[in-house]
C-alpha positions in Angstrom: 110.6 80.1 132.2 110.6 78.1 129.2 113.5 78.4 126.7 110.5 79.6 124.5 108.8 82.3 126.7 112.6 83.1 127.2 113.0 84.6 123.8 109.3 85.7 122.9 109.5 87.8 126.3 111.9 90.1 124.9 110.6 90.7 121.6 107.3 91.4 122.9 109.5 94.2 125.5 111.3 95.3 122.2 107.7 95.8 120.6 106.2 97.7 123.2 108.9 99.5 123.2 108.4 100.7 119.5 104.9 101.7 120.0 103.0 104.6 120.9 103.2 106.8 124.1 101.0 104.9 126.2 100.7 105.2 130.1 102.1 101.8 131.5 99.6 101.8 134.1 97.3 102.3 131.4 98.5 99.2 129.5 98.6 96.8 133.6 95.3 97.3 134.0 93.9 96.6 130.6 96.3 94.1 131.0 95.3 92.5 134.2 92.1 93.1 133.3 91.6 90.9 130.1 94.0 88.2 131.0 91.6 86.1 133.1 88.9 86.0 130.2 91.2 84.6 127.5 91.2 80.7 126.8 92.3 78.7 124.7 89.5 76.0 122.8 90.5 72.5 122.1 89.2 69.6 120.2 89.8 66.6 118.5 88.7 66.2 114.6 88.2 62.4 114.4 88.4 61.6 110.5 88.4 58.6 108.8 92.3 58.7 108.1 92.7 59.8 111.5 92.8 62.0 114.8 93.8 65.1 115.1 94.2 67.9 118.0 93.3 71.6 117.1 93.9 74.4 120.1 92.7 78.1 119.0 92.0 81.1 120.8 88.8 82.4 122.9 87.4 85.0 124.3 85.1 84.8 127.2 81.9 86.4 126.6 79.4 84.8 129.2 79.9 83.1 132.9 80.7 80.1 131.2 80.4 80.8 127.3 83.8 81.0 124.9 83.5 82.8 121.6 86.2 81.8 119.0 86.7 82.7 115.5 84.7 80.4 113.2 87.9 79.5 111.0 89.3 77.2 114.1 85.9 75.0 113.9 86.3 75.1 109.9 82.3 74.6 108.2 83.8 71.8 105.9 84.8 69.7 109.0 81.8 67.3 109.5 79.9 68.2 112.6 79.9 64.8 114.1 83.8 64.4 113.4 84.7 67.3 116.0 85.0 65.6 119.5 86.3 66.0 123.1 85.7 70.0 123.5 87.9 71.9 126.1 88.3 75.2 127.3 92.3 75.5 128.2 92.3 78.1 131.0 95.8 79.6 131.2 97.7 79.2 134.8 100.6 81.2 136.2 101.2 78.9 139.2 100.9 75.9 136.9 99.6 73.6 133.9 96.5 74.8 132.3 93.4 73.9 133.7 91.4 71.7 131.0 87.6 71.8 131.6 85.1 69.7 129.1 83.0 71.6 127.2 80.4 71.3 124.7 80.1 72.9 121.2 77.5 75.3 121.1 77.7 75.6 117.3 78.7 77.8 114.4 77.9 81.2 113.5 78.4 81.8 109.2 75.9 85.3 109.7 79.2 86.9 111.6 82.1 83.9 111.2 81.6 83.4 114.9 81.5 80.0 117.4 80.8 79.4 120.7 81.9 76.8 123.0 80.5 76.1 126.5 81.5 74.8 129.7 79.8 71.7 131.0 79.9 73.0 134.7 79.3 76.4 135.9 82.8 78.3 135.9 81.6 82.0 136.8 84.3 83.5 134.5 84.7 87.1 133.8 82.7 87.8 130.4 84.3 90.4 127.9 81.7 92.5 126.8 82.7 93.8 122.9 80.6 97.3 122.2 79.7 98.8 119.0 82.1 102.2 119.3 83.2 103.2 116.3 87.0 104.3 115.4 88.4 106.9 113.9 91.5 107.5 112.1 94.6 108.5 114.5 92.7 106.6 117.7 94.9 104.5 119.8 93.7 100.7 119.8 95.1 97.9 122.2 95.2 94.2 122.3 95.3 91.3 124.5 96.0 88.2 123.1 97.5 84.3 124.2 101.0 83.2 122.9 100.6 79.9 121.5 101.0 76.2 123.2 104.8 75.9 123.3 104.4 79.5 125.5 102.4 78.1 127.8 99.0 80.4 126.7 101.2 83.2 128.1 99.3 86.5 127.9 100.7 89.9 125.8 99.6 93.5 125.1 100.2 95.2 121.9 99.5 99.1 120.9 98.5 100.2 117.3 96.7 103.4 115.9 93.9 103.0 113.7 95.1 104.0 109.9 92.3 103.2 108.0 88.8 101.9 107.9 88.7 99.1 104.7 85.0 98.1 103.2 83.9 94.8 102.3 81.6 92.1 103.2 83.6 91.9 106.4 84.9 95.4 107.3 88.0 95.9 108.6 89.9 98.3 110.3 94.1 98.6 109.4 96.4 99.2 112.0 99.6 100.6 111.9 102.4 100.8 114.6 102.8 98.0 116.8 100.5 95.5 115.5 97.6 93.5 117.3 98.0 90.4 119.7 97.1 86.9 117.4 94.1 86.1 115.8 90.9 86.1 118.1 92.6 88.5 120.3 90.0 91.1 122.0 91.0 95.2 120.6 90.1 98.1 123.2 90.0 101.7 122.6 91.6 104.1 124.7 88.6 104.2 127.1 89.6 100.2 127.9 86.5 99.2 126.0 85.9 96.0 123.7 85.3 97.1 120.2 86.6 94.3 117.7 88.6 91.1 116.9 91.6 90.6 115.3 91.2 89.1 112.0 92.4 86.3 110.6 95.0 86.6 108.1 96.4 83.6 105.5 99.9 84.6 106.5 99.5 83.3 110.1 98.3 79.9 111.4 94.8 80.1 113.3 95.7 77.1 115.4 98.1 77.6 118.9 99.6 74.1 118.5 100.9 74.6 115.2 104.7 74.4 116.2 106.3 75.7 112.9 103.4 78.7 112.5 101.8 79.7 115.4 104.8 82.4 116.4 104.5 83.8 113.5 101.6 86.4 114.8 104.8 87.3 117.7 107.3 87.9 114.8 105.0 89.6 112.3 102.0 90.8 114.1 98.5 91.5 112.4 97.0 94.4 111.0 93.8 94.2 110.9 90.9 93.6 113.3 86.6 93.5 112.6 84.6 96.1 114.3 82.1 94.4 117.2 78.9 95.6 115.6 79.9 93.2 112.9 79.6 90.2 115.3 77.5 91.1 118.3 74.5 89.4 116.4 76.3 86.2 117.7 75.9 87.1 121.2 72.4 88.3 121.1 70.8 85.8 119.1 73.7 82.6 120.3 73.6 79.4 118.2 72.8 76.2 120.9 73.0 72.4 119.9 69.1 72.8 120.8 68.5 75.7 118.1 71.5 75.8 115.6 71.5 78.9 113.6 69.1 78.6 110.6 70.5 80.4 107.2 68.2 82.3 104.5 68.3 81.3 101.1 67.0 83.0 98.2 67.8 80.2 95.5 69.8 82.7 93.1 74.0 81.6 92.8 75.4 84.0 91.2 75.9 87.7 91.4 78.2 90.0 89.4 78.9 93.9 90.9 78.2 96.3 87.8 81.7 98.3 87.9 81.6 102.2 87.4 81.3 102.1 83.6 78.2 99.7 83.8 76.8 101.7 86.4 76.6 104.8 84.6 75.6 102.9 81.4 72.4 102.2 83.0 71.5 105.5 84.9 72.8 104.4 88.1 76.0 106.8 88.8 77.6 106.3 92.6 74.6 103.9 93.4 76.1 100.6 93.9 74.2 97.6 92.0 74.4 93.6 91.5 73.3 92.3 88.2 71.2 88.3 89.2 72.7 85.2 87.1 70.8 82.3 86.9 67.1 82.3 89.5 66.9 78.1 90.4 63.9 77.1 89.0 61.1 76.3 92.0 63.1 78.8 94.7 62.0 81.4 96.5 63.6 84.0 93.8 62.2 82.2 91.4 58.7 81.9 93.2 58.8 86.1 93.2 59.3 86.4 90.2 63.2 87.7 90.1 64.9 87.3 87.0 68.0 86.4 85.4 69.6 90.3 84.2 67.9 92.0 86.8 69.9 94.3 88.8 69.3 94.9 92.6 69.9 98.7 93.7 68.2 98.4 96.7 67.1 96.0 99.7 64.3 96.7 102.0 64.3 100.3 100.2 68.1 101.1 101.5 70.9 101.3 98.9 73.3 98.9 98.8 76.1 98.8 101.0 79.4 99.9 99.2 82.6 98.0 98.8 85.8 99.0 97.6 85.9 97.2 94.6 82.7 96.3 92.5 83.7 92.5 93.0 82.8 92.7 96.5 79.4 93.8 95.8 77.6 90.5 95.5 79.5 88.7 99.0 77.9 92.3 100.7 74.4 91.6 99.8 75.0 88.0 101.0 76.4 88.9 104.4 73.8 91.0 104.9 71.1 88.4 103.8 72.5 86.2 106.3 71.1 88.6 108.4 67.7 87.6 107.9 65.8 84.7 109.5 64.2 82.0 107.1 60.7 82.9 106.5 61.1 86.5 106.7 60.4 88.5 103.5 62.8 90.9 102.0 61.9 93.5 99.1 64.7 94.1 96.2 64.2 96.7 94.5 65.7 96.0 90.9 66.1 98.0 87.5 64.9 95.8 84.9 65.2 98.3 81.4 66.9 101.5 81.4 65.4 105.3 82.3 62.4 103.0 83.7 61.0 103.4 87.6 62.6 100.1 89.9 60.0 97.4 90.2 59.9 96.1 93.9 59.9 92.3 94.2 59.3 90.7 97.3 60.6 87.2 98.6 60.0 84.7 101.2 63.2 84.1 102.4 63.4 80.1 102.4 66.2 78.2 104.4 69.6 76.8 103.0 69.5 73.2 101.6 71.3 70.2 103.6 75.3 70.9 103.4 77.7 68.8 102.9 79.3 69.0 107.0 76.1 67.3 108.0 75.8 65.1 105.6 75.6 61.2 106.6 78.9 59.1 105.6 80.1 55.8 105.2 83.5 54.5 105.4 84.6 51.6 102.9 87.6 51.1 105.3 88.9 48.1 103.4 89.2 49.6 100.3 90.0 53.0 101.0 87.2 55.3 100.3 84.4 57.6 102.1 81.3 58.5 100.6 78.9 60.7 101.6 75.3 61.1 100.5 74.5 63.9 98.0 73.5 67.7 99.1 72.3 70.2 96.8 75.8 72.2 95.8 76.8 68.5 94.5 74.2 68.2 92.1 73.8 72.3 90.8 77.6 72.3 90.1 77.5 69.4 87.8 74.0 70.0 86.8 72.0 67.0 87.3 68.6 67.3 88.7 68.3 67.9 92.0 66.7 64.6 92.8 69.8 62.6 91.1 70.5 59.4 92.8 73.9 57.8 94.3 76.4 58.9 96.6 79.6 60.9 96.4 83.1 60.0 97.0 84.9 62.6 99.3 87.8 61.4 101.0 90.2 58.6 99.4 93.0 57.0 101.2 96.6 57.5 99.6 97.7 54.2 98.0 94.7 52.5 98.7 92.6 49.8 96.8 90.4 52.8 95.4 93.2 55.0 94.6 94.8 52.0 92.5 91.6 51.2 90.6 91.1 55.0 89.6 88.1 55.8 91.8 88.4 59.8 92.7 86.8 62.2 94.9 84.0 64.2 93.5 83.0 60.9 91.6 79.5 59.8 91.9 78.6 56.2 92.5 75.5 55.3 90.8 75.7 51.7 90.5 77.6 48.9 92.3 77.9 45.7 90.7 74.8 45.8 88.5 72.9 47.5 92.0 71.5 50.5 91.4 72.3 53.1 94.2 69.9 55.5 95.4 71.1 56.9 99.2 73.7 56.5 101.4 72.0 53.8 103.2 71.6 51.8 99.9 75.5 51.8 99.7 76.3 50.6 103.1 73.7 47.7 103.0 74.8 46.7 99.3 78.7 46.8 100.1 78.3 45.2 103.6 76.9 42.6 102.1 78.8 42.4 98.6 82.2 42.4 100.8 80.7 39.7 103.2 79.8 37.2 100.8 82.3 37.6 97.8 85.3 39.2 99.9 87.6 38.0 96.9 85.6 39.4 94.1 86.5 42.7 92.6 83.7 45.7 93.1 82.8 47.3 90.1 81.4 51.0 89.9 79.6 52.8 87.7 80.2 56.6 88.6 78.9 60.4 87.3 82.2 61.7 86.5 82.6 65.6 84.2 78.6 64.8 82.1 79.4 60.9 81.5 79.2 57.8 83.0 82.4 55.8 83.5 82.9 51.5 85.4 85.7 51.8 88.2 86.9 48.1 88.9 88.2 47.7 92.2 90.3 44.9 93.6 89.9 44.0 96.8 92.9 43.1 99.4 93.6 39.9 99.6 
């Protein structure tokens, strides 16, 4: 026994102590049980300042398939900067195994990833349910202490207090607490029906040395119902067929609050008011307009939240739902005491983000840039055809840093060269550092509405 496990063994005993009445063969064979299907998922994130090794937890939900929340594999990682996928499989007798693995891709419809094994393993799949709680029922979790534990497994026992709304519902817990984040919850019947959250108080990664025991110390609270995520496992991103996202073109949403509400006739109905429609979107295409407010989509109301700031990340979770190219009806208010005029709209799919972006690293200097994506040119409103490229990594101390070049900057012209695409930029600066390597580069980059020159000086 580690000197480690040697302490976190009898706080967990202390713990289960504390907690409710629950049979202790009850609690061994849940136990037993569940053990063999958690992992741990490892990977390196290759960047251009360096490498580094995340571990989080997983939960095996197919022969060979590893679900894991989608925070571990963070969306504003680059895709092709996560490498070397493993499954850790936990062993009593010894090390962990380490088997390669491939990334199956992430899941922003339910926050969910997958990761798969590259040979057939045959492991024991947890299959999560949609069985809803009730206040009072007993829930328990199985979770996987972090690295320094050796993946150890541990049960915890909670009782459901409450049932939160949101555009991720939540169930609180109070008693004992939950096992770490992606830890599998059961009901009393030794059913899957949820997974503990994540919260900002507790590190999501197992190799974090100074954070990871925090979920022992102070355990969560929260976990998300299954029915929330089981779209993930019935319809499973692949690196064939990544999951493909709906977009209507309209940015922002604002919930009416109560007073609003009633204002307009619309007492206890939940409603969003639109902001700006992009021009040439599907929205726009419909015909929805800025000032309308939805009250209903596909002719159900809108789903509630708790506070009317919630409203508008509701209706975009349950967008998500929908495939590009499907059509979904709002139904929206557009003056007062009059009937709701039904607008219907092609869902189209998201523009090009930034984590698959192509990139180029100016690795004497100091600098990445990246080519532009649509969020880079509608928050600083430029057309969305706007050419250049856009700074988005900088190296401390570098040549860059020193010559006042920033991220977010746009570079639209390198000495006197116009620059229209990422590949413009590599072939002009390959070239520029190749034949003048002594010469200063000089910028011109988009920076708040104006134009400013960035002289750089290169090393010498």
């Amino acid at each position: 026994m580690t000197r480690v496990t040697g302490w976190i063994l009898p706080l967990l005993l202390i713990a289960a102590a504390a907690q409710a009445n629950v049979a202790p063969e009850t609690a061994r064979k849940l136990y037993q049980e569940v053990t063999p299907s958690l992992v741990a998922v490892q990977y390196a994130w290759v960047s251009e300042l360096g490498r580094r090794e995340l571990i989080g937890a997983g939960v095996v939900v197919g022969d060979d398939l590893v679900m894991l929340p989608i925070t571990i594999v963070n969306p504003q990682i680059p895709d092709a900067q996560m490498k070397d996928f493993k499954i850790i499989v936990p062993n009593e007798k010894g090390d962990p195994d380490e088997i390669e693995a491939t990334f199956q891709g992430r899941d922003e419809r339910t926050d969910m990833a997958l990761v798969k094994a590259k040979t057939p393993q045959h492991w024991k799949p947890i299959k999560f349910e949609d069985i809803p709680v009730q206040v009072g029922d007993p829930v328990y979790s199985v979770g996987i202490l972090p690295q320094v534990a050796a993946y150890k497994s541990y049960f915890m026992e909670a009782a459901v207090s409450a049932k939160l709304r949101g555009d991720v519902p939540h169930v609180l817990v109070q008693g004992g607490g939950l096992a770490a984040m992606g830890s599998p919850v059961f009901n009393s019947d030794g059913k899957a029906i949820g997974m503990t959250s994540y919260r900002f108080t507790t590190s999501i990664l197992l190799n974090d040395r100074n954070e990871s025991l925090n979920a022992i110390t102070s355990p969560p609270k929260f976990f998300i119902p299954a029915h929330d995520f089981l779209l993930t496992l019935e319809d499973p991103p692949s690196p064939e067929k990544p999951v493909e996202l709906p977009w209507m073109g309209v940015p922002d949403m604002t919930g009416l609050t109560k007073d609003v509400s009633e204002a307009f006739g619309l007492k206890d109905k939940p409603a969003i008011q639109i902001g700006a429609v992009i021009p040439d979107t599907p929205a726009a295409k419909a015909g929805l307009k800025q000032d309308d407010i939805v009250v209903k989509i596909d002719g159900k109301p809108l789903e509630r939240g708790d506070e009317a700031t919630e409203l508008p990340e509701i209706f975009r979770r349950r967008l998500l739902r929908f495939k590009p190219g499907e059509t979904v009806t709002l139904s929206v208010l557009r003056e007062q005491d009059k009937p709701l005029v039904d607008i219907p709209i092609k869902l189209g799919q998201q523009p090009k983000r930034s984590n698959t972006a192509k990139r180029y690293f100016a690795e004497d200097l100091g600098f990445v840039v990246r080519e532009l994506v649509f969020t880079d040119t509608y928050a600083r409103k430029l057309p969305s055809d706007f050419k250049g490229v856009i700074v988005d990594v900088e190296r401390p101390q570098s040549n860059a840093a020193s010559g006042g070049l920033h991220p977010g900057d746009i570079i639209i012209s390198m000495n006197n060269n116009p620059i229209t695409d990422i590949g413009e930029f590599e072939k002009s600066y390959k070239a520029l550092r190749k034949d003048h390597p002594h010469e200063p580069i000089v910028l011109v980059v988009q920076r708040q509405n104006r134009e400013d020159t960035i002289r750089i000086e290169p090393p010498q």
